[in-house]
C-alpha atoms as an extended CHARMM CRD file, in Angstrom:
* protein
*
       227  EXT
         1         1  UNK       CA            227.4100000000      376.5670000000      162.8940000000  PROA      1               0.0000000000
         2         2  UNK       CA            230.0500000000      373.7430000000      163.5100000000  PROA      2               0.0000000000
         3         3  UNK       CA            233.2360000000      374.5200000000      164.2110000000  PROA      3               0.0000000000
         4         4  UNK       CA            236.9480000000      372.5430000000      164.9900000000  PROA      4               0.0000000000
         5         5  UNK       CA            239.5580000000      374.3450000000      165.8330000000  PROA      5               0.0000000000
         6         6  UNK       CA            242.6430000000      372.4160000000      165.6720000000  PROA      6               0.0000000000
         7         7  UNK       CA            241.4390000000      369.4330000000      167.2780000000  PROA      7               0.0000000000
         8         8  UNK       CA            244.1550000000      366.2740000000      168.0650000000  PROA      8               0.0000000000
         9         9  UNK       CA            241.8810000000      362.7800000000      169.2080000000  PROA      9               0.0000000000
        10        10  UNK       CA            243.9860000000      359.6610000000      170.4470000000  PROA      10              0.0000000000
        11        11  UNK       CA            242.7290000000      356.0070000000      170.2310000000  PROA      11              0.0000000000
        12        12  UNK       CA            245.1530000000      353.7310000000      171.3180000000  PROA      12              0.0000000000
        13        13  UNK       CA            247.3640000000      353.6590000000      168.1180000000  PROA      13              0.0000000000
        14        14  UNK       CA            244.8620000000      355.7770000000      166.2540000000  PROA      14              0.0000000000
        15        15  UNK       CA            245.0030000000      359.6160000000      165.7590000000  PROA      15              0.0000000000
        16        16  UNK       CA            243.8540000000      362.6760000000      164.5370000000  PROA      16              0.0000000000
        17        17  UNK       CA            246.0140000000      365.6130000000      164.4540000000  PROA      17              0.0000000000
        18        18  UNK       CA            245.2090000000      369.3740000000      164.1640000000  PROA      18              0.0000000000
        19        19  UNK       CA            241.8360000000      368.9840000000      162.2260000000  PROA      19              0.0000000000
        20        20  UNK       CA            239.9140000000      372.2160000000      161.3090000000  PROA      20              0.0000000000
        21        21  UNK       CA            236.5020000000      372.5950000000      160.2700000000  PROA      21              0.0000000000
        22        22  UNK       CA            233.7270000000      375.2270000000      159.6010000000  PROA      22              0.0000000000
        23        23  UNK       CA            230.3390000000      374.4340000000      157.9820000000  PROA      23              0.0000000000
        24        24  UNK       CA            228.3320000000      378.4130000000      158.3950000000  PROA      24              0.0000000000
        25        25  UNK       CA            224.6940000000      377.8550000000      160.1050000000  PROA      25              0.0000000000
        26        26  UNK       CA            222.3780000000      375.8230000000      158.2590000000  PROA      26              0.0000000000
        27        27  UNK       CA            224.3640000000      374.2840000000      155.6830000000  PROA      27              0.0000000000
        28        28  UNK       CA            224.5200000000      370.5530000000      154.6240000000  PROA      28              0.0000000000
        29        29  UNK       CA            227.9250000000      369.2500000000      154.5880000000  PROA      29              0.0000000000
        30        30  UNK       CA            228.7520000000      366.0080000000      153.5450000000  PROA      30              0.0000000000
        31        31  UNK       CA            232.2340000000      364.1880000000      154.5220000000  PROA      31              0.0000000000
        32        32  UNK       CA            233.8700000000      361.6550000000      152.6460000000  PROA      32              0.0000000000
        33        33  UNK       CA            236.8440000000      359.2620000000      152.9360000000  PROA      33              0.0000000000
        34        34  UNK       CA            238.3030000000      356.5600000000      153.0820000000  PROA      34              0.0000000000
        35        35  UNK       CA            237.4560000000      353.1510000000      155.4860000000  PROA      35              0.0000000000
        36        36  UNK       CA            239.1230000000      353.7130000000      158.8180000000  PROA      36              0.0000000000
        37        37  UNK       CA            240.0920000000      357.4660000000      158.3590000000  PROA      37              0.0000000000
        38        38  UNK       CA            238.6060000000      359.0080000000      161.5340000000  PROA      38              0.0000000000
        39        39  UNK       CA            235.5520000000      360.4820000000      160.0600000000  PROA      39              0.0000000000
        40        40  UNK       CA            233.4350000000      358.6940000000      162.6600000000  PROA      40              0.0000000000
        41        41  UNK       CA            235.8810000000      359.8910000000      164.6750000000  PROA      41              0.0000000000
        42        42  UNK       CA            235.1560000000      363.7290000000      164.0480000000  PROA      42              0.0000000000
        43        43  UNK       CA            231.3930000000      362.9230000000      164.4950000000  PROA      43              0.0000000000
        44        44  UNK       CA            231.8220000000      360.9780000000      167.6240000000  PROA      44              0.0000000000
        45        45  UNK       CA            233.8730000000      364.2830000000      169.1590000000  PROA      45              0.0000000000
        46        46  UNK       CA            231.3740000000      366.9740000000      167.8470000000  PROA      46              0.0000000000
        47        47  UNK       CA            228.3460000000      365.2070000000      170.1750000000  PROA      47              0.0000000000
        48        48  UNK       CA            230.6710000000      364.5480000000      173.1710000000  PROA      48              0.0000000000
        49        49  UNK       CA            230.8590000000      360.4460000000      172.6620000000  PROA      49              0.0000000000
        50        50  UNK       CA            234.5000000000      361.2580000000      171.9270000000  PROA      50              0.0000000000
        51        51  UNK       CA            237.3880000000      363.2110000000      174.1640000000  PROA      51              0.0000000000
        52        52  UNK       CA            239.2750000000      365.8280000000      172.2900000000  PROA      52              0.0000000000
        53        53  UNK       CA            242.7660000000      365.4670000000      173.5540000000  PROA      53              0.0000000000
        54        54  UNK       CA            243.1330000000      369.6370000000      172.5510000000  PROA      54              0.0000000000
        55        55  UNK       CA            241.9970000000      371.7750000000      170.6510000000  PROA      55              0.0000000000
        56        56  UNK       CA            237.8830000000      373.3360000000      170.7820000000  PROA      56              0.0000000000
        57        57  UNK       CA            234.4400000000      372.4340000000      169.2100000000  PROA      57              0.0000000000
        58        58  UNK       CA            232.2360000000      375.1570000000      168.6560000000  PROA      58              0.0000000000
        59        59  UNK       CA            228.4520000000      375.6540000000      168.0130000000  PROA      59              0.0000000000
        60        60  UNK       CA            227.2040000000      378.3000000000      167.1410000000  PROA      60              0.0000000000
        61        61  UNK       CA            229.6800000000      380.2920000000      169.0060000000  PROA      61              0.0000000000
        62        62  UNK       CA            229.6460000000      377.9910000000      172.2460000000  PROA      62              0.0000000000
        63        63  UNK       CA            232.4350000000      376.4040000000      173.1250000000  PROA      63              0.0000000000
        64        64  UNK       CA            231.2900000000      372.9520000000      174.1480000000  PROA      64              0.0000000000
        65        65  UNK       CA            234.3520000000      370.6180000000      174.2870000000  PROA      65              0.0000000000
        66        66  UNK       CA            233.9890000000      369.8570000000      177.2230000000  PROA      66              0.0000000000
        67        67  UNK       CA            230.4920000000      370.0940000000      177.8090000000  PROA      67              0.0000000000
        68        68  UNK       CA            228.4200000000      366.5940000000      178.4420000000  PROA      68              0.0000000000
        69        69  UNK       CA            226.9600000000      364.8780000000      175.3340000000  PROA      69              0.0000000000
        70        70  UNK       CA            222.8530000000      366.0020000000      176.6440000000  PROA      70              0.0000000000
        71        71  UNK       CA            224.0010000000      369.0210000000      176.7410000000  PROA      71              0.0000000000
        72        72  UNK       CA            225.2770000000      369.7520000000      173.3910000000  PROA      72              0.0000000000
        73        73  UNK       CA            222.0040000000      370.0510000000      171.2620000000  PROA      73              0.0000000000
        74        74  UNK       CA            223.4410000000      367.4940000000      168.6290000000  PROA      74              0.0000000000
        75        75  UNK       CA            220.8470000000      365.0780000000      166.9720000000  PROA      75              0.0000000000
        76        76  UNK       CA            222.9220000000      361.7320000000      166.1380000000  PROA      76              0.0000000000
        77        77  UNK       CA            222.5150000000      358.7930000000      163.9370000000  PROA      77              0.0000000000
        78        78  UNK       CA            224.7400000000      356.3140000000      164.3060000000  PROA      78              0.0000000000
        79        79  UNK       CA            225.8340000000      354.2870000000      161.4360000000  PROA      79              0.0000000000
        80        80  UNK       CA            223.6630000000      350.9140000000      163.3620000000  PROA      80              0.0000000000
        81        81  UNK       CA            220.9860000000      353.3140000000      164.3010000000  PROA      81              0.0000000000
        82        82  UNK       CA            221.4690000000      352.1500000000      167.5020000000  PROA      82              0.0000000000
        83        83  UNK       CA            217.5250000000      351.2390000000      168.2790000000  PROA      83              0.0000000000
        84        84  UNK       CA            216.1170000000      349.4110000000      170.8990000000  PROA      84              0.0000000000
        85        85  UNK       CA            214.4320000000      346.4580000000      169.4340000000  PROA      85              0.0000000000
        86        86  UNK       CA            211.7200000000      346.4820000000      172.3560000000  PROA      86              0.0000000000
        87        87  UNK       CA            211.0900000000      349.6010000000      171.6450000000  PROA      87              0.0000000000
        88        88  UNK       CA            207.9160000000      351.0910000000      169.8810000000  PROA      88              0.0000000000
        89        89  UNK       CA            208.2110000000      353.7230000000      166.8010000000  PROA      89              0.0000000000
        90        90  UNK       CA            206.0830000000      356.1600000000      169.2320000000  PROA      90              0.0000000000
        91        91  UNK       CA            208.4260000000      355.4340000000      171.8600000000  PROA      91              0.0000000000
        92        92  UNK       CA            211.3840000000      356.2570000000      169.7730000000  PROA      92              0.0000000000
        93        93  UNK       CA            210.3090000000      359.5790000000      168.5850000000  PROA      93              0.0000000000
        94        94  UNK       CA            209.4490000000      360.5070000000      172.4790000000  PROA      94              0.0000000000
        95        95  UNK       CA            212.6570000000      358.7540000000      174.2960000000  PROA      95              0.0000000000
        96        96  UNK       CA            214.4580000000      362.2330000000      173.6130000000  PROA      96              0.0000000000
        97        97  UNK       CA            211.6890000000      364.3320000000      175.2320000000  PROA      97              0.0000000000
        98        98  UNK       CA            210.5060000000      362.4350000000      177.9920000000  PROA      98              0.0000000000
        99        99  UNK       CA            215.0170000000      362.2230000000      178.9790000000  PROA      99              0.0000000000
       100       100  UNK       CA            214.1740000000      366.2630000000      178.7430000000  PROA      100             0.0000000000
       101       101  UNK       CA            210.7820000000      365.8230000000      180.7930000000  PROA      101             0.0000000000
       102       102  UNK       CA            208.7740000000      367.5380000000      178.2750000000  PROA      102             0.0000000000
       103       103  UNK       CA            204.8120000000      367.7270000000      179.2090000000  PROA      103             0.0000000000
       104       104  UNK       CA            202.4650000000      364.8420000000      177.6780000000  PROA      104             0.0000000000
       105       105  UNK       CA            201.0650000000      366.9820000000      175.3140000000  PROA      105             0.0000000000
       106       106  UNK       CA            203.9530000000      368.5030000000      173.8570000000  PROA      106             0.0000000000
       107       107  UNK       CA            205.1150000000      364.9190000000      173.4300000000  PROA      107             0.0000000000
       108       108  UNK       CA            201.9700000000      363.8170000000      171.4410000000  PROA      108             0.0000000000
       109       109  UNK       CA            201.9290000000      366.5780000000      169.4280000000  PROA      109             0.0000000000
       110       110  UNK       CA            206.2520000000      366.4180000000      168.1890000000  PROA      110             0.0000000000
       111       111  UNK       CA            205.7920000000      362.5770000000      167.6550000000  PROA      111             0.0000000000
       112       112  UNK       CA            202.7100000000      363.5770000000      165.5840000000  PROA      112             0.0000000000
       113       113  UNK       CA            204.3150000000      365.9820000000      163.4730000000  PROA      113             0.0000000000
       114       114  UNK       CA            207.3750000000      364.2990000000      163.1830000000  PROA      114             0.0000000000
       115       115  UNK       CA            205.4810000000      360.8740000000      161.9590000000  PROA      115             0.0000000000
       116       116  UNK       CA            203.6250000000      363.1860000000      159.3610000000  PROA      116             0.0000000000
       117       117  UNK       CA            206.9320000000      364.9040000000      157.8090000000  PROA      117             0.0000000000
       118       118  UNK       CA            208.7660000000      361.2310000000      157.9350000000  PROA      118             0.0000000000
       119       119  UNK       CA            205.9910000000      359.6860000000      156.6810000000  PROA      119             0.0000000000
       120       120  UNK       CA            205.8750000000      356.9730000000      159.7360000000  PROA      120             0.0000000000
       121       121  UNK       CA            202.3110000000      357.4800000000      161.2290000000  PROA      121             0.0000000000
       122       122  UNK       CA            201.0430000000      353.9310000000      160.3330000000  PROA      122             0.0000000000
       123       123  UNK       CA            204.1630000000      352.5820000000      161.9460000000  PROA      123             0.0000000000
       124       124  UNK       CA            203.6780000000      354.4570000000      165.3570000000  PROA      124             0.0000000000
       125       125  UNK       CA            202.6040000000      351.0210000000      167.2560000000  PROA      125             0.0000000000
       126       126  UNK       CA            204.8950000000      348.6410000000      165.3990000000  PROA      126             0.0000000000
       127       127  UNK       CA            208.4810000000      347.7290000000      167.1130000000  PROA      127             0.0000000000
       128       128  UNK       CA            211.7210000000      348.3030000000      165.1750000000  PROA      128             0.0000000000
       129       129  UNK       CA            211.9560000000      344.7900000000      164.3740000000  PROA      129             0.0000000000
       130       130  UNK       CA            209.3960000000      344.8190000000      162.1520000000  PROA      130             0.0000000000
       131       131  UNK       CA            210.3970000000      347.6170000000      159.8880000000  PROA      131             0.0000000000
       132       132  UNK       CA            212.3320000000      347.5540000000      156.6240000000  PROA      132             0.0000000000
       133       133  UNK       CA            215.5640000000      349.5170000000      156.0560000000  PROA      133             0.0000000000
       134       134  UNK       CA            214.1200000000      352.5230000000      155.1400000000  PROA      134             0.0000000000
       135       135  UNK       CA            211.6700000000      352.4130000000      157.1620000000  PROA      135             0.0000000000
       136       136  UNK       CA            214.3460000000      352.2740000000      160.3730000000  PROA      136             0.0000000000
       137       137  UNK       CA            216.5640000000      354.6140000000      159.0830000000  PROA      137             0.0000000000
       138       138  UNK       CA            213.1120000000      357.1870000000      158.9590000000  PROA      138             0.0000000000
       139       139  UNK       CA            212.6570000000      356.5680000000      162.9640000000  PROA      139             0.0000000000
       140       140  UNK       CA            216.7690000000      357.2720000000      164.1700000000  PROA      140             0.0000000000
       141       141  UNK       CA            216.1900000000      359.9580000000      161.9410000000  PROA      141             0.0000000000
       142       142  UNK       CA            212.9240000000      361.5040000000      163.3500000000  PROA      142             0.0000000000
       143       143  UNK       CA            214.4290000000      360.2040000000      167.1200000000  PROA      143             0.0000000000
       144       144  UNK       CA            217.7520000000      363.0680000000      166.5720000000  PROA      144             0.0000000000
       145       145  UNK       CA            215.2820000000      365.3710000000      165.5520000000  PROA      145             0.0000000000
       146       146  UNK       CA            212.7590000000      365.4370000000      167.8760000000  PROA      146             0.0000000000
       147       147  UNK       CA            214.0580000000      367.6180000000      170.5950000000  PROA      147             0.0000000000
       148       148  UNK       CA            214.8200000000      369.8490000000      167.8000000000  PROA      148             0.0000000000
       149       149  UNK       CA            218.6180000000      369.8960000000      167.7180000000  PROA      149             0.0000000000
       150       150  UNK       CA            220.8500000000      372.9110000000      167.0140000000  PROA      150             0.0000000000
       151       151  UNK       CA            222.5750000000      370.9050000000      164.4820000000  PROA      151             0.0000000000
       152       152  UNK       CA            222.4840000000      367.1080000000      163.1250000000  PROA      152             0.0000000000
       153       153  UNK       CA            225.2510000000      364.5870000000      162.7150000000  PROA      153             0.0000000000
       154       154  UNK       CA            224.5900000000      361.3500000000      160.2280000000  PROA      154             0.0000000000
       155       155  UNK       CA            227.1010000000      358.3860000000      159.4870000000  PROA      155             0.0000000000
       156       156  UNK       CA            226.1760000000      356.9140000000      156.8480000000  PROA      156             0.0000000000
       157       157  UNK       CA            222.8180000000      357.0710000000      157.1660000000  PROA      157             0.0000000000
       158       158  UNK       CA            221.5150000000      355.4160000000      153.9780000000  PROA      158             0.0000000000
       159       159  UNK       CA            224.1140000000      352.6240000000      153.7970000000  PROA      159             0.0000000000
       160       160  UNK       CA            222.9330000000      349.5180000000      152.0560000000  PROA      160             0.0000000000
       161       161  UNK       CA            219.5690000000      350.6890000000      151.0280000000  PROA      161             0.0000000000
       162       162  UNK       CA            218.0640000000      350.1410000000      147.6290000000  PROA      162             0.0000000000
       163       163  UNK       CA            218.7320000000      352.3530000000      145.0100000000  PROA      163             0.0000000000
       164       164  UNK       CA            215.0390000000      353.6440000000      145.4210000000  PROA      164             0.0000000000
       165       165  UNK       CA            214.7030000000      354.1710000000      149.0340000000  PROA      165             0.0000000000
       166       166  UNK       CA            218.2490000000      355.7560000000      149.4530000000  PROA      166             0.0000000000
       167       167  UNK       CA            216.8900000000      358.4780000000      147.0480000000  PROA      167             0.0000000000
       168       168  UNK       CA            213.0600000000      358.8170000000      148.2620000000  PROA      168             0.0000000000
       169       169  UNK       CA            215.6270000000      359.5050000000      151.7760000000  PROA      169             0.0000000000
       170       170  UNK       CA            217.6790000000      361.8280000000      149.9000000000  PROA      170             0.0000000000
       171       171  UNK       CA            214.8980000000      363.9310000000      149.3390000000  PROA      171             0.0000000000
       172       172  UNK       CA            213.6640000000      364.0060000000      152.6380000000  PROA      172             0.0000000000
       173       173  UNK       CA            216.8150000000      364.5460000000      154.1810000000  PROA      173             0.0000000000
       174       174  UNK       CA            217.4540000000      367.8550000000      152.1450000000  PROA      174             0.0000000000
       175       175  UNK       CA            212.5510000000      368.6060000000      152.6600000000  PROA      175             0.0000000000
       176       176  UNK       CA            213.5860000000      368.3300000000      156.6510000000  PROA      176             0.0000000000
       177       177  UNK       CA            216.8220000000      370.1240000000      156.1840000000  PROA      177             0.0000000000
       178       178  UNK       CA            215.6030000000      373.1370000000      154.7510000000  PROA      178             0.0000000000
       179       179  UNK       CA            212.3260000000      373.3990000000      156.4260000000  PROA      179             0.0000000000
       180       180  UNK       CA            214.5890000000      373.3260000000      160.1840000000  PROA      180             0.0000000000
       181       181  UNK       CA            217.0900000000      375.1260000000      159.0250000000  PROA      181             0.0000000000
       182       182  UNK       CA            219.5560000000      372.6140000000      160.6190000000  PROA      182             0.0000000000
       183       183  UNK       CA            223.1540000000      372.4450000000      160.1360000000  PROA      183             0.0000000000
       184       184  UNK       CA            224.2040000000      369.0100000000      159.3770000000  PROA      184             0.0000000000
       185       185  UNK       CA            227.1240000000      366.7050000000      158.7410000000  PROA      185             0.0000000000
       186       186  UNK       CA            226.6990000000      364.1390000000      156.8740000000  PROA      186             0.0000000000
       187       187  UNK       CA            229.4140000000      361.5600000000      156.1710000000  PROA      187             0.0000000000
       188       188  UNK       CA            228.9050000000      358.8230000000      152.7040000000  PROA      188             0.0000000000
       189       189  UNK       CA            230.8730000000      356.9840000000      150.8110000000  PROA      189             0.0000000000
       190       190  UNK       CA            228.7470000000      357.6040000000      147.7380000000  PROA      190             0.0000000000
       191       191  UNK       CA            228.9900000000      360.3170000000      145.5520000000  PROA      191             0.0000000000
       192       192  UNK       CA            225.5250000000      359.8490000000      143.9180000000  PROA      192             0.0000000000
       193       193  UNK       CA            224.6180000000      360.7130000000      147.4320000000  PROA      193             0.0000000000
       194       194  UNK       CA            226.6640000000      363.9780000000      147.7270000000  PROA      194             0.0000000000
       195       195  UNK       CA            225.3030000000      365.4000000000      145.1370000000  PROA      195             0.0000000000
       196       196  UNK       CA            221.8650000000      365.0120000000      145.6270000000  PROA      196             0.0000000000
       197       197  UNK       CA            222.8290000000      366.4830000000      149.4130000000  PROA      197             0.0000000000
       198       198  UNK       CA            225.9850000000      368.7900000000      149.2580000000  PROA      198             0.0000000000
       199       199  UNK       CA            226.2620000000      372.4970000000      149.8980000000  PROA      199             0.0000000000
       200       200  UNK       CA            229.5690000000      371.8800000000      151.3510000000  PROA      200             0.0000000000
       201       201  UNK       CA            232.2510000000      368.9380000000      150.4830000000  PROA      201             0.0000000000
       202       202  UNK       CA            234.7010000000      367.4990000000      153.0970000000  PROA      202             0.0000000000
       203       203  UNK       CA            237.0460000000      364.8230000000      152.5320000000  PROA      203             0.0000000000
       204       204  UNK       CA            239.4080000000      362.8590000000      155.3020000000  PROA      204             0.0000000000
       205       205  UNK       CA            242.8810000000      361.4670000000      154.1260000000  PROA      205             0.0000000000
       206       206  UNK       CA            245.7210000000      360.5230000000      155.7940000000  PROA      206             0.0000000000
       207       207  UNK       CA            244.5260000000      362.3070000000      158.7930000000  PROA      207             0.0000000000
       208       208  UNK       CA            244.4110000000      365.6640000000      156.5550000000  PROA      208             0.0000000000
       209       209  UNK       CA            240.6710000000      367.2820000000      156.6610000000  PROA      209             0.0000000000
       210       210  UNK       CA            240.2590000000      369.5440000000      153.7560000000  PROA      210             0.0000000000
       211       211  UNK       CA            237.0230000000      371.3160000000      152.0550000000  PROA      211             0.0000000000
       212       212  UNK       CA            237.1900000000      370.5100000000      148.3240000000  PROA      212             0.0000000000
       213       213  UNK       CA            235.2240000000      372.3160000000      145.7440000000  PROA      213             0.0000000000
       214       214  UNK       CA            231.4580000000      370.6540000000      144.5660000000  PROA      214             0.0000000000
       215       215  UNK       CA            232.3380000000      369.9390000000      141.4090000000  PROA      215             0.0000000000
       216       216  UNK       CA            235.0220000000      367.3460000000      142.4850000000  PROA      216             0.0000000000
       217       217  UNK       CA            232.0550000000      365.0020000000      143.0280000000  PROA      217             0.0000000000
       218       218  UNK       CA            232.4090000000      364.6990000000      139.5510000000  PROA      218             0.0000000000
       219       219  UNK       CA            235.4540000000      363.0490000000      139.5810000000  PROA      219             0.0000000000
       220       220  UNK       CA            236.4600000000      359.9780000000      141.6700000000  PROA      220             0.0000000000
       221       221  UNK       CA            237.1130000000      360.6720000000      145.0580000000  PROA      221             0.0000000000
       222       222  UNK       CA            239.5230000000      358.2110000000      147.3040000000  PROA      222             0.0000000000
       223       223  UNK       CA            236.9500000000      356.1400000000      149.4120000000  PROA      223             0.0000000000
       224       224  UNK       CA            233.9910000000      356.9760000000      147.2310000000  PROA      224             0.0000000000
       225       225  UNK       CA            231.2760000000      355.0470000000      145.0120000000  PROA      225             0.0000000000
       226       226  UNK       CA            229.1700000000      355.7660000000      142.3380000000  PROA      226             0.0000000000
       227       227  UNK       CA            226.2250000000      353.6940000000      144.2480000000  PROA      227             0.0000000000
């Protein structure tokens, strides 16, 4: 369970006032918005990256505002992915575990069952620099889960893919989802994509976080596209 409870975050000139959210243990949420509203923002505070001026975040009961980002549970992809181009795929799926000093062999066996669900085994030796979109945004995706977070944040995690790839990753998204029972927040701009992925439907404007019903997605939303 995520949880805000009247949170206020200060940038400089930018703010966010009093936001409120609750998305109930292992649902998918998806937040929407406009460019520039905070919604990176909100992510960047529920996995510590970002200092809530007041107010609490919750997890599943915890209250971890003020605990240290490692400590949180949170898998995170960033909106860059944020991988190290020197970097193997094998080493990406174990740079979470070996942080945690997990044992050799639990190591081999995660990275091999995460490469099997994410379809990424014959990529294991290959550096990020030589993979295609998708195939990137499947290894920051099997990276956050592979210490098996209590819940999973994603910003925009299939921007500027194909049309074909950003569905084959819809579909896995909601396969790994399910099967972890992980409650995520996922924040798009396209509502083709939240609907394939809602069970909950948040939308940022003018600093004002509300929950707005599914069916909404049906009708333009401010900061939204059909692709």
């Amino acid at each position: 369970m995520i949880e805000l409870r009247d949170i206020t975050i200060r940038s400089g000139p930018f703010s966010l006032t009093n936001v409120g959210l609750s998305i109930p243990e292992g649902t998918y949420a998806v937040l929407m918005g406009g460019t520039g509203q905070g919604k990176t923002t909100i992510l960047e505070a529920i996995c510590g990256l970002r200092t809530v001026t007041s107010g609490r975040v919750l997890l599943n009961g915890s209250d971890i505002t003020r605990w240290k980002p490692g400590d949180r549970g949170v898998g995170y992809v960033p909106q860059d992915l944020a991988l190290f181009p020197m970097m193997t795929v094998r080493g990406h799926l174990e740079f979470a575990l070996r942080v945690r000093h997990c044992s050799k062999i639990l190591m081999r066996d995660r990275v091999a069952e995460l490469a099997h669900v994410l379809g990424i085994e014959s990529l294991l030796t290959r550096r990020v620099t030589n993979l295609s979109g998708g195939e990137a945004q499947r290894v920051a995706l099997g990276r956050a889960l592979s210490f098996r977070p209590r819940v999973l944040l994603l910003d925009e995690p299939l921007n500027a893919l194909d049309e074909a790839t950003r569905d084959r990753l819809c579909e896995l998204l909601r396969s790994v989802q399910k099967q972890s029972g992980l409650t995520t927040l996922h924040i798009t701009h396209s509502r083709v994509e939240a609907r394939a992925l809602a069970e909950k439907l948040f939308v940022l404007e003018s600093g004002q976080l509300c929950e707005q019903p599914l069916a909404s997605l049906n009708t333009p939303l401010a900061g939204s596209t059909e692709s």
